[in-house]
N, C-alpha and C positions, 0 to 999 in steps of 0.2 A: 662596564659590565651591564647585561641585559637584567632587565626587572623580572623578577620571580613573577611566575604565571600562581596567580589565584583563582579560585572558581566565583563566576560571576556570578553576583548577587544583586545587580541596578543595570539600568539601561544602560549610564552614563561608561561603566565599565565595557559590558555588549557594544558599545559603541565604540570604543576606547581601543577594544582588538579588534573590531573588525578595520578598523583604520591601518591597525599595527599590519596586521593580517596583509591586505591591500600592498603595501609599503613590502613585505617580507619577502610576498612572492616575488616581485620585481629585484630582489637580490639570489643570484642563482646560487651563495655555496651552500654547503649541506646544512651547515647552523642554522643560517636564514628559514632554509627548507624545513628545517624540522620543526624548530620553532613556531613555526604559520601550521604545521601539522597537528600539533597539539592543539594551538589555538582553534583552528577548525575543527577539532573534536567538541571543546568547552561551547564554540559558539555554535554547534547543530544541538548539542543538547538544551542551552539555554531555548534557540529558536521552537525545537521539539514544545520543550514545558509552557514557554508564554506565548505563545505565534504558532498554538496546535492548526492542521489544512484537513481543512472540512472534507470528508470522502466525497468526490463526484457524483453525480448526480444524473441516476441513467438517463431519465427523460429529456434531461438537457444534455446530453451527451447523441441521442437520436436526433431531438432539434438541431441540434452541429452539424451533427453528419448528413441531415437533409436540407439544410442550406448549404454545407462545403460543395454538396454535388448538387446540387440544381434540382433534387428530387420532390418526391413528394409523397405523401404520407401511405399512400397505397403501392411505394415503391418497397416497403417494408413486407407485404405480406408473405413473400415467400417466406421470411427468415419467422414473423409475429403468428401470421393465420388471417382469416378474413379480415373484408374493412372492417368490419364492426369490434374484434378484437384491437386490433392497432389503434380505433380510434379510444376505446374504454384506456388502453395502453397511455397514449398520448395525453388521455385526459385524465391519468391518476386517477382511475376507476379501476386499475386493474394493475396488478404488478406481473413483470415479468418471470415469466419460469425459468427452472432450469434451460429447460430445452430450447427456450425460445432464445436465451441470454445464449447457448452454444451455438445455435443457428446463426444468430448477430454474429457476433465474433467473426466467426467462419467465415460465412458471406459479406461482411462489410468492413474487417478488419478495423472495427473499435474493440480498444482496448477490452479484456476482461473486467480489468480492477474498474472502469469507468461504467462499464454494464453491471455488474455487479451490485456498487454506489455503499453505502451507507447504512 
């Protein structure tokens, strides 16, 4: 008989299913399957409450996207506005607007939620 699922209260447990979890999926019948389903419910909520992810962070999200592509910081102003805006931008002296966070988007296809941030 399978152990009754309890709602995690210690790591050692969160650890304890996610092992089970791991093990569940590798057995294909529906038991196995549903059983790791639950479990995966209990262990994203635990993960949610102790192991909250810090929202992105626009400005590191521009610095990504101008070393992913080899650019450079005056490669932004179509989407930002002058150099002098992108650099106040760059240098957290200035937060991005609406318009300018849709301009990104649009033109350099980073994420909203990562334009956005926090």
């Amino acid at each position: 008989m399978t152990e009754r699922i309890r709602p995690i209260h210690t790591e050692e447990q969160y650890d304890g299913y996610l092992a089970e979890v791991e093990e569940l999926l590798r057995d294909p019948s529906a038991e196995a399957q549903e059983r790791a389903e639950v479990l995966i419910v209990l262990l994203d909520d635990y993960e949610n409450k102790h192991f909250p992810v810090s929202p992105p962070d626009p400005i590191a999200a521009l610095e990504y996207y101008l070393e992913r592509k080899g650019l450079k910081p005056a490669d932004l102003q179509p989407f930002i506005g002058p150099r002098q805006i992108v650099h106040a931008v760059l240098s957290r002296k200035r937060q991005l607007s609406k318009s300018m966070i849709q301009r990104l988007h649009r033109g350099t296809g980073i994420p909203l939620e990562s334009l956005l941030g926090g």
